[in-house]
N, C-alpha and C positions, 0 to 999 in steps of 0.2 A: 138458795140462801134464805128466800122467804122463808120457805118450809121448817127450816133448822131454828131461825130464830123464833117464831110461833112455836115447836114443839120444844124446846130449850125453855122458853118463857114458864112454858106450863109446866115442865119439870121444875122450875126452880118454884116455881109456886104452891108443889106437890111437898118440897124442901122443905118449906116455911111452915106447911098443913101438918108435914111428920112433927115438928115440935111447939106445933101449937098447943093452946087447951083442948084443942078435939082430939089431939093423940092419947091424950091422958084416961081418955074416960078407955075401961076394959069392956072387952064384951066376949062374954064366958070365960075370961081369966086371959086374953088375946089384943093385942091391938093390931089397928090396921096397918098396913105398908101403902103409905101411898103411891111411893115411887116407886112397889114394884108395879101393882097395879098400873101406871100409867105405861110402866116400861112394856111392860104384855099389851098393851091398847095399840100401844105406837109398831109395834112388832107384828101384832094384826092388820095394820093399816101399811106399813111400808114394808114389811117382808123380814126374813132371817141379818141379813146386814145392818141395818140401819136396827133394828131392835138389840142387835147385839152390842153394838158401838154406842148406843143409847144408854142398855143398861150399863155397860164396862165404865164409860166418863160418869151415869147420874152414880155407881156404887162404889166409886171410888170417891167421889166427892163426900160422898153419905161417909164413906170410910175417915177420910181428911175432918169431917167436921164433927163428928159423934158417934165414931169406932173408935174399935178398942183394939183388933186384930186389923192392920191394914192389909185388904186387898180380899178380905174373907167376902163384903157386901159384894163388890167386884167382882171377884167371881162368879158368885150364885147370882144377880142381875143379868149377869151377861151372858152365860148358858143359858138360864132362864126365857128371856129375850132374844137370842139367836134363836131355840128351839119351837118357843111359842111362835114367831115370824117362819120358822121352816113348815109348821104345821099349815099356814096359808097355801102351802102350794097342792097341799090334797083335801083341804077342806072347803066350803062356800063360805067366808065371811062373813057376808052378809044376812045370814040365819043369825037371829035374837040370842039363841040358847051357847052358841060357840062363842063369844066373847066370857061368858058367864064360866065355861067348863072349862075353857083352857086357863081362865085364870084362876080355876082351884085348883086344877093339876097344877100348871105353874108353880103356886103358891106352895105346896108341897113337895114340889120339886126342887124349888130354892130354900125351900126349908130343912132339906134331903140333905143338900149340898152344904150348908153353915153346922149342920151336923155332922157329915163326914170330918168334915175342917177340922172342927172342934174333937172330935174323934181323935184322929190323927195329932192334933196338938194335946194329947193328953189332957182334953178336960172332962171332966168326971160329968156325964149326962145319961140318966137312963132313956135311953130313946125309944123303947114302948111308951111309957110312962108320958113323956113330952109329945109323942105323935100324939095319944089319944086324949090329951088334956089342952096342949097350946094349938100342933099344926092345923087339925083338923077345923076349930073353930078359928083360927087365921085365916083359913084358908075359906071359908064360907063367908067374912065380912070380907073379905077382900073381894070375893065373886059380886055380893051385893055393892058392891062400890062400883067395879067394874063396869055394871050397867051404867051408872052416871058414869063414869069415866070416858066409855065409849061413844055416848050421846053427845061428848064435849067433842072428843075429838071428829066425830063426823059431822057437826056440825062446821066446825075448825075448816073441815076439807073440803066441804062444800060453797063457803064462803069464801075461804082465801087463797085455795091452793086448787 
């Protein structure tokens, strides 16, 4: 229960950081996801279930409070988040460089996935065009965030749980 409200706290916190003034600044025409990145951290740290159930409840919430397609964030978190936690079970975690790599694949992978959606709901996206302009540099600030992200929560793990 400890564990849930510490990572809960910090998702909502992640909430607050998505539409702060620090969401707003671009970088290379991208902004960051903080909750996905957190949700890949937590998915690193507790495994494919709890990453996935993580992302499912923080992208629906994301969906409830500042979507426009409900269930589209939802989905892409929670795939996301279950995959990145499944990748734990064949890789070392605690290597520097894998928190960094799984969260730009991730990052691109959830961005695979709001694309299909969007596909499928007939919305007009050219998706070369937005791979090689948005996902790509999303998916590199989200990797640099990632590092602080990780460093939060293993400290988080070490201290309270």
């Amino acid at each position: 229960m400890k564990r849930v409200l510490i990572y809960g706290g910090i998702l909502i916190l992640m909430m607050f950081l998505q539409t702060s003034p620090l969401n707003f600044l671009k970088f290379f025409g991208a902004r960051p996801d903080f909750i996905l990145a957190a949700v890949i951290a937590i998915a690193l740290f507790r495994g494919d279930l709890e990453g996935g159930i993580y992302g499912l409840v923080f992208g629906l919430l994301q969906d409830l409070l500042y979507g426009d397609i409900l269930g589209i964030n939802a989905l892409g978190k929670f795939l996301t988040g279950y995959l990145a936690g499944y990748c734990t079970r064949i890789l070392f975690r605690e290597n520097v460089l894998i928190p960094i790599i799984i969260t730009f694949l991730g990052s691109i992978f959830h961005e695979v996935i709001i694309l299909a959606v969007l596909y499928f709901l007939k919305f007009d996206y050219p998706p070369f065009l937005f791979l090689a302009r948005m996902i790509v540099p999303f998916a590199l600030i989200n990797s640099i965030m990632s590092t602080f992200l990780y460093k939060v929560f293993q400290k988080t793990r070490d201290a309270f749980l």
